[in-house]
C-alpha positions as CSV (number, residue, x, y, z in Angstrom):
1,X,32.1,-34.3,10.5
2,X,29.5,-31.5,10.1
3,X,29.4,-30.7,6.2
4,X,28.1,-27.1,5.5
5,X,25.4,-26.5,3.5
6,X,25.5,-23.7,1.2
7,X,22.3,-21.5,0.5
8,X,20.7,-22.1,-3.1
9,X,21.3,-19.7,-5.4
10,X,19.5,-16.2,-6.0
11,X,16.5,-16.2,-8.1
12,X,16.6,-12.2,-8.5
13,X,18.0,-9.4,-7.6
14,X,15.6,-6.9,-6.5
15,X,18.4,-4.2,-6.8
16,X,19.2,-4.6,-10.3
17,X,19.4,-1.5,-12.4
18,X,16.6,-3.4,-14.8
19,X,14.3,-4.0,-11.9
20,X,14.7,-0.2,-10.9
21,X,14.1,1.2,-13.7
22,X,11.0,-1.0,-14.6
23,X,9.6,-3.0,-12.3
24,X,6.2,-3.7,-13.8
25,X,8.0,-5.6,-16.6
26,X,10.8,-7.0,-13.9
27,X,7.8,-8.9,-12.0
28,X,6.0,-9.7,-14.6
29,X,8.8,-11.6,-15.9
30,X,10.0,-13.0,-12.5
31,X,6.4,-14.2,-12.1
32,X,6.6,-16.1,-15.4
33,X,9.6,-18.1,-15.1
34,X,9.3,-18.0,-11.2
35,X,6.9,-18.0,-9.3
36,X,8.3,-18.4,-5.4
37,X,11.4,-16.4,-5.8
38,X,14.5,-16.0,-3.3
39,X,17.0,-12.8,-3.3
40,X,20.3,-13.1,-1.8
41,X,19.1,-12.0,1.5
42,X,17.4,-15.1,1.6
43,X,13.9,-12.9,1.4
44,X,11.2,-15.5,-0.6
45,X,8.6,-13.1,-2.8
46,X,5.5,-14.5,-4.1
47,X,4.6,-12.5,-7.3
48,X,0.9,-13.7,-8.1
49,X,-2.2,-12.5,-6.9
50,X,-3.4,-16.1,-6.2
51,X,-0.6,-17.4,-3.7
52,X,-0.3,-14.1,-2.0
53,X,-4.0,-14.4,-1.3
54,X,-3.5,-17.9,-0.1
55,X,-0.6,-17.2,2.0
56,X,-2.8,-14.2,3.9
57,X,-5.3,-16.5,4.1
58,X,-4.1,-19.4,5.4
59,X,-2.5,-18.2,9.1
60,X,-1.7,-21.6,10.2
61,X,0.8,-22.3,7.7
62,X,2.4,-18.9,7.3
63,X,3.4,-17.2,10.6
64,X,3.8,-13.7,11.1
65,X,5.7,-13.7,13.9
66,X,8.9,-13.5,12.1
67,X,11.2,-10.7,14.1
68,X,11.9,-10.2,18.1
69,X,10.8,-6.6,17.8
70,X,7.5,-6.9,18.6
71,X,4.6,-5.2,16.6
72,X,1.5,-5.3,18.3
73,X,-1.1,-7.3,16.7
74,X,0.8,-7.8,13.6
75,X,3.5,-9.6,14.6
76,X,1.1,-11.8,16.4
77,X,0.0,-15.3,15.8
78,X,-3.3,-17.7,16.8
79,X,-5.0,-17.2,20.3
80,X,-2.7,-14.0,21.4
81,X,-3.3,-12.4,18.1
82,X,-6.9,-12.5,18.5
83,X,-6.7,-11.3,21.8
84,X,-5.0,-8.0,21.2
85,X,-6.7,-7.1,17.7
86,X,-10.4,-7.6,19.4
87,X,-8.9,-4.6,21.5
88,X,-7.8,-2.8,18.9
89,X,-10.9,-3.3,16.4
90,X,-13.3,-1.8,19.0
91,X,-11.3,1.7,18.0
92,X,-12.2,1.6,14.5
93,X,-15.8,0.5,14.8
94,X,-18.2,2.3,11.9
95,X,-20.1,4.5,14.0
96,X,-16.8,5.9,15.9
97,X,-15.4,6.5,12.2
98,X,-18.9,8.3,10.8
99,X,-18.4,10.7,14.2
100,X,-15.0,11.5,12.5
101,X,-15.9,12.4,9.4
102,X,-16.7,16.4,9.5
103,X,-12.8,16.2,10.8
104,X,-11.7,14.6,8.0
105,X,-13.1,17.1,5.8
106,X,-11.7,19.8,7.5
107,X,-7.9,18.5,7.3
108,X,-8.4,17.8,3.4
109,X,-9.8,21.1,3.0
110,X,-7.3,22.7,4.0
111,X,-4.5,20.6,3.3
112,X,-5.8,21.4,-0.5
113,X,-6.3,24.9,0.2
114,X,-2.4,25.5,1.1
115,X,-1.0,23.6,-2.2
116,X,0.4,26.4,-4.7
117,X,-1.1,26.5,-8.2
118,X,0.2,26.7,-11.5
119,X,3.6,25.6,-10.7
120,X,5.0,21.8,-9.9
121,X,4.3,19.8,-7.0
122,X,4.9,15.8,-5.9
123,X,2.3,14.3,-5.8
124,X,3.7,11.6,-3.5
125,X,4.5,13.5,-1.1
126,X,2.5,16.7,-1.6
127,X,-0.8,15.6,-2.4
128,X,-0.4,12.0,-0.2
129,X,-3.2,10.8,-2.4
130,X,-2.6,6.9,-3.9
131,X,-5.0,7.8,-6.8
132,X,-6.8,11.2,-8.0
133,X,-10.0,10.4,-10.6
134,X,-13.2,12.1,-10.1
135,X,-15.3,9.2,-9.9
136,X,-13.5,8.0,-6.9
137,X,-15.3,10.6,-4.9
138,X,-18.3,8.5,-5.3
139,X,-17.3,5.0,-6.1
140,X,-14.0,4.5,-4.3
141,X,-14.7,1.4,-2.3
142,X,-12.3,-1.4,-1.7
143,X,-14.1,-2.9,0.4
144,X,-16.6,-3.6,-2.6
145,X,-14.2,-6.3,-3.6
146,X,-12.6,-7.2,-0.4
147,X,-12.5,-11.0,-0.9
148,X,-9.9,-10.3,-3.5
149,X,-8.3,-6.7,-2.6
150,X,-4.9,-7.0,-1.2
151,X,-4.3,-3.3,-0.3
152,X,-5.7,-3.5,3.2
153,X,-4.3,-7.2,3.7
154,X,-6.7,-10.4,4.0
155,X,-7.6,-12.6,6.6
156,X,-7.3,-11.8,10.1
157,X,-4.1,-9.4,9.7
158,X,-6.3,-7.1,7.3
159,X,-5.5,-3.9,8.7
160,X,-7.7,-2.9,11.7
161,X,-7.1,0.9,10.1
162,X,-8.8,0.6,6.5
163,X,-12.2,2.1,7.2
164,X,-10.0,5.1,8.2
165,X,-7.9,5.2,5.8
166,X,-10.6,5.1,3.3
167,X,-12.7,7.9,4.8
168,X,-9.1,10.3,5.1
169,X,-8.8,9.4,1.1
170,X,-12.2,10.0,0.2
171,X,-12.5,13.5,2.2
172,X,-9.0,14.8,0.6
173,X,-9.5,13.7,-2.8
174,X,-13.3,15.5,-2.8
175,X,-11.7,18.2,-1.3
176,X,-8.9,18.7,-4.2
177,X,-11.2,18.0,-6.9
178,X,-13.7,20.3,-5.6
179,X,-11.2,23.2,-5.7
180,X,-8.9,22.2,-8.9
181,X,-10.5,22.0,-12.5
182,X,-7.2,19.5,-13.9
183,X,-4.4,17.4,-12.7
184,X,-1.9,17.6,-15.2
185,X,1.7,15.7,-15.6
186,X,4.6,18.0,-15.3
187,X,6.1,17.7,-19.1
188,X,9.6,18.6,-18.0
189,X,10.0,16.2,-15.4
190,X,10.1,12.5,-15.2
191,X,8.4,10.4,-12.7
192,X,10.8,8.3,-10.2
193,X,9.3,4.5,-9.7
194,X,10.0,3.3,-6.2
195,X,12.8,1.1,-5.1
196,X,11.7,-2.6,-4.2
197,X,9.8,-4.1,-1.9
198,X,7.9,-0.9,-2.6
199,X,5.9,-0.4,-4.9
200,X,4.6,2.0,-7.5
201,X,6.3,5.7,-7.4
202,X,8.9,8.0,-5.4
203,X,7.7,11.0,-7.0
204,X,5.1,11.8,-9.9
205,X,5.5,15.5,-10.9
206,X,2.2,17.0,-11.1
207,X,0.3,21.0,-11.7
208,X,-2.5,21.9,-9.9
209,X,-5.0,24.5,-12.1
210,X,-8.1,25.9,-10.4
């Protein structure tokens, strides 16, 4: 006779109306009481810095190949994953990124030149900026701390895209700062957190003044 095996019990639930409506507090509580946890899904989380580092670091212990649908390299492991990101890599080389950049400036430019003024925006989904501080337009390098900077990924599934990612946000935040004297919260309007596994905000009401 066979006996069943039930699954362990749920650590979280990353649903919760708690989690939702805080999930700073929500993970930092998680992450002190436990820190590998398991949702009903039977998803596993790891909520420090440390382990997630580990994890991204350590490819032959942690596989990414995890789905059947494909996704090409990331979805990739050892020897084929190599093979298919030295491909990819050769697109995203420095010198073909530098050519880029007078393009990039254009599309911030005007991306920041059709925003209205003086009245509220998103600035999730209208600005499509992570972060707006004006000594980012000089400074903003990640890859200035790369060793420990998981927003780009680690190891060899860091994302081939980055350097163009970083170039786009450095030429559209340049762009709104040089046209727009403050970046003010909209008082009448709350801002929306996002819903887990995601991170940070839905929407974050914002007024643009030249």
């Amino acid at each position: 006779m066979t006996k069943e095996v039930s699954a362990p019990p749920a650590d979280w639930d990353p649903t919760a109306p708690r989690v939702l409506a805080d999930q700073r507090t929500a993970y930092d509580e998680l992450r002190s009481r436990c820190p590998v946890a398991r949702d009903a899904s039977g998803t596993w989380l790891l909520t420090g810095h440390e382990p997630v580092r580990r994890a991204a670091l350590d490819d032959a212990t942690f596989s990414n190949a995890v789905s059947r649908f494909r996704n090409v390299p990331n979805s990739m492991d050892g020897d084929e994953h190599r093979r298919f990101r030295a491909v990819i890599d050769r697109f995203f080389e420095p010198q073909r990124l530098a050519a880029l950049v007078p393009s990039f400036r254009q599309v911030g430019e005007e991306a920041v030149a059709a925003l209205p003024r003086n009245v509220t925006i998103d600035a999730v989904h209208d600005l499509r900026f992570d972060t707006i501080v004006r000594d980012q337009v000089v400074s903003y390098r990640p890859d200035a701390n790369a060793a420990h900077n998981l927003v780009y990924g680690l190891g060899r599934h860091v994302c081939p895209g980055r350097g163009l990612a970083t170039h786009e946000m450095r030429e559209a935040v340049a762009a709104l700062l040089r046209a727009t004297t403050t970046v003010a919260l909209a008082s009448n309007e709350p801002c929306v957190r996002e819903t887990p596994p995601v991170s940070g905000y839905a929407r974050v009401p914002v007024i643009l003044r030249s």
